[in-house]
C-alpha positions in Angstrom: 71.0 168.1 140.8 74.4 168.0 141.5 76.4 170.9 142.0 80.2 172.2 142.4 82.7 175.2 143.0 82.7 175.5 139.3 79.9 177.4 139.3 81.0 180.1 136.5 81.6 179.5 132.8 83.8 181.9 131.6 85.2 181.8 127.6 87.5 183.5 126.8 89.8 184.5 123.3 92.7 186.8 122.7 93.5 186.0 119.6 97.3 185.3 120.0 97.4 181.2 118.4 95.4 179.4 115.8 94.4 181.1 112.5 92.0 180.0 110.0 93.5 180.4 106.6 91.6 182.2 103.7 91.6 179.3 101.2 88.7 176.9 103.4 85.7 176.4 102.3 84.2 174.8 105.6 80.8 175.8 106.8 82.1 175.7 110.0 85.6 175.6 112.1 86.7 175.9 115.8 88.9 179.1 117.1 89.2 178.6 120.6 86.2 177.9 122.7 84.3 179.8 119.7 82.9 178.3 116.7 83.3 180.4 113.4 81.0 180.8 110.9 78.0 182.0 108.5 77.2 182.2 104.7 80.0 184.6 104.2 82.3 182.3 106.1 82.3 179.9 103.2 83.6 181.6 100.9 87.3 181.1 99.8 88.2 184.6 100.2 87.0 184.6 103.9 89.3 183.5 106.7 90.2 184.7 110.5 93.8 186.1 110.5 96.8 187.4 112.4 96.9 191.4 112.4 100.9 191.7 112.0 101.5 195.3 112.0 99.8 197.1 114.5 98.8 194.1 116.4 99.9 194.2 120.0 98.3 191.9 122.2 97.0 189.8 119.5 94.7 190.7 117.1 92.7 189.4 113.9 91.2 190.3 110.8 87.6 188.7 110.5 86.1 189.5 106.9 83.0 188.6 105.2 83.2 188.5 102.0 81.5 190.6 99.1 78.0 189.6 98.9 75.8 191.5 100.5 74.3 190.4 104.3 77.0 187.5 103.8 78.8 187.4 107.3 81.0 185.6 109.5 80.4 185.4 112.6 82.4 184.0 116.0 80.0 182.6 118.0 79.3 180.0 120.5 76.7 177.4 120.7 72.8 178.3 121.8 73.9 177.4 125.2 72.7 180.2 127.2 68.8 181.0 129.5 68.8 184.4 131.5 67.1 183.2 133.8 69.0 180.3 134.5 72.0 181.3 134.0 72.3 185.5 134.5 73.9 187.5 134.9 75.2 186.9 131.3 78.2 189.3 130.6 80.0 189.6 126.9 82.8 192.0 126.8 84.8 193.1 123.1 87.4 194.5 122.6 88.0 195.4 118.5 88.0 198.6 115.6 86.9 199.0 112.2 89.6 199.0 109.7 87.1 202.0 108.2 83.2 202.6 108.3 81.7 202.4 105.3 79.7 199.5 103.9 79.2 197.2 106.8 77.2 195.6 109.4 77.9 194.4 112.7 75.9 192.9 115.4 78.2 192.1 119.2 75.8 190.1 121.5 73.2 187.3 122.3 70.7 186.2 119.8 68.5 182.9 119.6 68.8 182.7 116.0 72.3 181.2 115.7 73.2 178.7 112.8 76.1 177.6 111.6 75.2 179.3 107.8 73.2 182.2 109.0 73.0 185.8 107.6 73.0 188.8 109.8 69.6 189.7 108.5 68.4 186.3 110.5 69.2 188.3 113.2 68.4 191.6 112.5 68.2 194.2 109.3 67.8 198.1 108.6 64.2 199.1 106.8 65.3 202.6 106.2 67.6 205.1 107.4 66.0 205.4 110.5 64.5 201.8 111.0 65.9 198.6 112.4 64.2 195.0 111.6 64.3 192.9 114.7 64.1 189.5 112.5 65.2 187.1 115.6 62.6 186.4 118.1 65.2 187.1 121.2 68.0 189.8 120.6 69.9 191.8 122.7 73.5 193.4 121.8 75.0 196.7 119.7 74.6 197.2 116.5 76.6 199.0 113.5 75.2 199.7 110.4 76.5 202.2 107.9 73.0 202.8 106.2 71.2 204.0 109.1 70.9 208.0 109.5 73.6 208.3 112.4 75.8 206.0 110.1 78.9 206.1 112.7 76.9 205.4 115.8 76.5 201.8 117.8 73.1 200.7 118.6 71.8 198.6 121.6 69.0 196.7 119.9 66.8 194.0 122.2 63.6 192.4 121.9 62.2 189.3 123.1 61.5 190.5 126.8 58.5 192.1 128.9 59.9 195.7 126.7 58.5 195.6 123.5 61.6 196.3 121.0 62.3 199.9 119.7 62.7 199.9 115.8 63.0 203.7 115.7 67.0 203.7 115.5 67.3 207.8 116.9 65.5 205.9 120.2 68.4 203.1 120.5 71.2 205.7 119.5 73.5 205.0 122.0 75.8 208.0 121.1 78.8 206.2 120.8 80.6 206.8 117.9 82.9 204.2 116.0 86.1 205.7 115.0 88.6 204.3 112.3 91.2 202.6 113.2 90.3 203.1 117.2 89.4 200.3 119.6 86.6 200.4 121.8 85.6 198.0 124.5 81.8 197.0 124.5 80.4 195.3 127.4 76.7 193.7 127.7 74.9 192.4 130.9 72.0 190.8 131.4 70.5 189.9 134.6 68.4 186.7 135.4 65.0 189.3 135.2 66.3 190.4 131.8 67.2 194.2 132.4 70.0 194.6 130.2 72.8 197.7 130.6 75.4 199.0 127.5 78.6 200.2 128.6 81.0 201.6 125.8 84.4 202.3 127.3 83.6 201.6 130.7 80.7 204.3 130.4 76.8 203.0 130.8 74.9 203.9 127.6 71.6 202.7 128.1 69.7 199.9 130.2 66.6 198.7 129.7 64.9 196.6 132.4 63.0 193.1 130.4 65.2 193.8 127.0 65.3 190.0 126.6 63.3 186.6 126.9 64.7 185.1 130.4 63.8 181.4 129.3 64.6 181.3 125.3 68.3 180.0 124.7 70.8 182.2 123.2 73.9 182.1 121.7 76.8 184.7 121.7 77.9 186.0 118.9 80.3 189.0 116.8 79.0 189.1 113.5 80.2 191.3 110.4 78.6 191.5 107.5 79.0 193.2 103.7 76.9 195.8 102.2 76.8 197.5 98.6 78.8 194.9 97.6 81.8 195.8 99.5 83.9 193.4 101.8 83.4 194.5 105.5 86.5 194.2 108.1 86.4 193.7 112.2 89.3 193.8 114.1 89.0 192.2 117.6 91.6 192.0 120.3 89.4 189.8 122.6 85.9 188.5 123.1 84.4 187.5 126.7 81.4 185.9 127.7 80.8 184.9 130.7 77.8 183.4 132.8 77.0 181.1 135.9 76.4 177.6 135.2 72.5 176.1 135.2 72.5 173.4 137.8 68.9 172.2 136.9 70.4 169.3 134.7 
């Protein structure tokens, strides 16, 4: 097929123009190059908005409403094949306003809808138990119910490695902090060995983590538990990936 210099997709959002006001209803809406969206997205209490004090650089606050596993997610289209397309990168930058009742998944997954639940992607069993629902998953994941309730995760499934479920095996040891940013970074490479940096620093790779020919879509997802709204706070999302020329 045809092929170019523009050989990299690269998408990109800092969070310093559009909003998405509380009072829509709208299953889905655009923020950049990134859809938003999810169950708890529809809500009316749900919206995507400017952080005004103590918001340098440009940052929002992404809820999900009340109902438990409701989320809302910024995401992109299922647009992306390791092995086409590697080495996929997605790099965030964001806090948590606090840590209790929430769950959030940063990464790719090939179970991506416009209404979706986090527990389409992924759930907790038990304290010490993860639930890899998606067929193809590979990212970090929070969740204030598990055992080392403060501690991200870097979850995967879908490759030649079998998927660990046993959370203390997955620990990354990186602990959320409130009101502190962090800056996660994933990479995949066309073979689908998958490394976790937190704060520049590798946490954990994983050679086969993920599928290299199911499509995946990027995604940050927060979700509610006990009944409690959760909060993210990103200052930027990346993902970036080279272009498949087979088409």
């Amino acid at each position: 097929m045809a092929q170019s210099e523009v050989g990299q997709i690269r998408i990109f959002e800092d969070f310093v123009g559009k909003e998405i006001p509380i009072a829509g209803t709208a299953d889905i809406e655009m923020l950049g190059d990134f859809k938003v969206g999810g169950e708890g997205f529809e809500d009316g209490t749900v919206g995507v908005l400017a952080v005004d004090s103590d918001g340098l650089s440009g940052i929002v606050n992404v809820n999900s409403g009340a109902t438990d596993n409701d989320c809302t997610a910024i995401m992109t289209s299922t647009m992306f094949d390791v092995g086409l397309m590697g080495t996929l990168v997605m790099e965030v930058r964001s806090r948590f306003v606090d840590l209790d009742a929430k769950a959030c998944f940063i990464g790719f997954s090939g179970t991506i809808t416009d209404d979706m639940q986090l527990v389409d992607i992924l759930d907790y069993s038990a304290a010490t138990t993860v639930t890899l629902t998606a067929a193809s998953i590979c990212g970090f994941w929070y969740c204030s119910e598990l055992t080392d309730d403060e501690d991200w995760h870097g979850v995967y499934k879908g490759g030649t490695t079998t998927g660990v479920t046993a959370t203390g095996s997955i620990d990354l040891d990186a602990d959320a902090v409130a009101g502190e940013f962090q800056i996660l970074r994933l990479e995949i490479d066309n073979n689908g060995t998958a490394r976790w940096y937190v704060d520049g620093v590798l946490k954990q790779t994983v050679v086969g983590a993920v599928s290299t020919t199911t499509d995946l879509a990027a995604c940050v997802a927060i979700a509610a538990n006990s009944g409690e709204e959760a909060v993210i706070q990103p200052d930027y999302i990346l993902v970036t990936a080279n272009r498949d020329w087979t088409v």
